[in-house]
C-alpha positions as CSV (number, residue, x, y, z in Angstrom):
1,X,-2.9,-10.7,-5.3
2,X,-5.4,-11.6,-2.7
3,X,-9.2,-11.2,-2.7
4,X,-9.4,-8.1,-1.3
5,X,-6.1,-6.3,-2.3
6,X,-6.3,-3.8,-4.6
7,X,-4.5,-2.9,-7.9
8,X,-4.0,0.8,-7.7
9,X,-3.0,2.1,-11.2
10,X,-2.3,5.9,-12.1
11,X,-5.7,5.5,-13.6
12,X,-7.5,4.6,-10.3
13,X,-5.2,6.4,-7.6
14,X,-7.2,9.4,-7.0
15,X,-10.5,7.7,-6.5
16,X,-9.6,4.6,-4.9
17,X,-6.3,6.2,-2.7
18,X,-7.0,10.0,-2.4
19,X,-11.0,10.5,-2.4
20,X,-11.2,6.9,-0.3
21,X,-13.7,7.7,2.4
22,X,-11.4,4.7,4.3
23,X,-7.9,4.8,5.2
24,X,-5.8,3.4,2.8
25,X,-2.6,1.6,2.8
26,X,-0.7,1.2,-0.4
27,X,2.2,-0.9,-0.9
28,X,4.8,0.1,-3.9
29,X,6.5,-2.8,-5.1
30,X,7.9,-4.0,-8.3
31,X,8.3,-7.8,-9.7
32,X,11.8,-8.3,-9.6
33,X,11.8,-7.0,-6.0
34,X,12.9,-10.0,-3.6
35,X,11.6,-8.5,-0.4
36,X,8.4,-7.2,-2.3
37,X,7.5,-10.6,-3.1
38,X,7.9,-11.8,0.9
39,X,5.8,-9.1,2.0
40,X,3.1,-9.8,-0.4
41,X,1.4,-12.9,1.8
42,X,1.4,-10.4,4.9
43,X,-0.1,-7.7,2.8
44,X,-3.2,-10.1,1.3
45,X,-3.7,-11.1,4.8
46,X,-4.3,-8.0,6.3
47,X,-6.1,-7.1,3.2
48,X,-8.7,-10.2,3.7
49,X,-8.8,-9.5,7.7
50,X,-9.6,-6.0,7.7
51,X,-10.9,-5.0,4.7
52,X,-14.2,-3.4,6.3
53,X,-11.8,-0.7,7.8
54,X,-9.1,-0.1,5.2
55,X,-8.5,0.1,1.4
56,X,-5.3,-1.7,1.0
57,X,-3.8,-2.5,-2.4
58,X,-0.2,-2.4,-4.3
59,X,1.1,0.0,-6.9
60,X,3.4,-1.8,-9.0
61,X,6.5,1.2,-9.5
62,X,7.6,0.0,-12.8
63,X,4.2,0.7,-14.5
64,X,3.2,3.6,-12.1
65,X,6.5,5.6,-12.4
66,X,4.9,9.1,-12.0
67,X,3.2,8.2,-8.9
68,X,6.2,6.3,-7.3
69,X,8.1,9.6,-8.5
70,X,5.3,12.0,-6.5
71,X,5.9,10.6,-3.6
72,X,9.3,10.1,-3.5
73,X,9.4,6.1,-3.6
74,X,13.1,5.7,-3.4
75,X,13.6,2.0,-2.1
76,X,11.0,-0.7,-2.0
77,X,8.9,-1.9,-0.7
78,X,7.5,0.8,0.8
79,X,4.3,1.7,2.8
80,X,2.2,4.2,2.7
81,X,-0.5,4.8,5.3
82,X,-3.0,7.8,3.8
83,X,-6.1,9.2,5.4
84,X,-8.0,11.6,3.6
85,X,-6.0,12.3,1.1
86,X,-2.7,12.8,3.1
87,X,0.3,10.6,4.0
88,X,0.1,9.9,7.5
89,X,2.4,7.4,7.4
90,X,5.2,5.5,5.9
91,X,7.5,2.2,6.4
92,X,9.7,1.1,4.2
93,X,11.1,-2.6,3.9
94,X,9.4,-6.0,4.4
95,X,8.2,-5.6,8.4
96,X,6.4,-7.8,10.2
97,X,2.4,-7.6,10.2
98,X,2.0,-6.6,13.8
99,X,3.7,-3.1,12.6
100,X,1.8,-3.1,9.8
101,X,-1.6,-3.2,11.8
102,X,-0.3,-0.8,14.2
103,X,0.4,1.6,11.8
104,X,-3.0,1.1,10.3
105,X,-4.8,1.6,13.9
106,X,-3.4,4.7,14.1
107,X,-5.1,6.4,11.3
């Protein structure tokens, strides 16, 4: 993970996703997922470029089951874009980084 990409656990989620006075994006992923591990570069990236405005981080499915289960994290990987508290958005397969941003600029 990069720099500035956070590790949300189900120990951290509420503070760091739910109660984040930024926007958050949070990517759920797992290790053996191919197109998880291709998206990964894009998502430190835009973690290191914008992490002034955002919270962005990954919540690894496999060892975050009940959170994946919440919120209905049926295929991976899959983007969620909250702002206070709420899902505003969500993407779902490795995308490129321009819709990633966009999504992010509209929260």
């Amino acid at each position: 993970m990069g720099n500035n990409t956070k590790n949300f656990t189900k120990d951290n989620f509420d503070t760091e996703v739910i109660k984040s006075d930024k926007p958050v994006l949070v990517d759920f992923w797992a290790e053996w997922c191919g197109p998880c591990k291709m998206l990964t570069p894009t998502i430190d990236e835009i973690a290191d470029e914008y992490s002034d405005k955002y919270s962005i981080g990954k919540l690894n499915v496999d060892q975050n089951g009940e959170i994946a289960a919440e919120y209905g994290i049926r295929s991976i990987p899959c983007l969620l874009f909250f702002n206070k508290g709420k899902v505003q958005e969500q993407i779902v397969g490795a995308v490129e980084k321009a819709e990633i941003i966009s999504a992010l600029e509209k929260l």
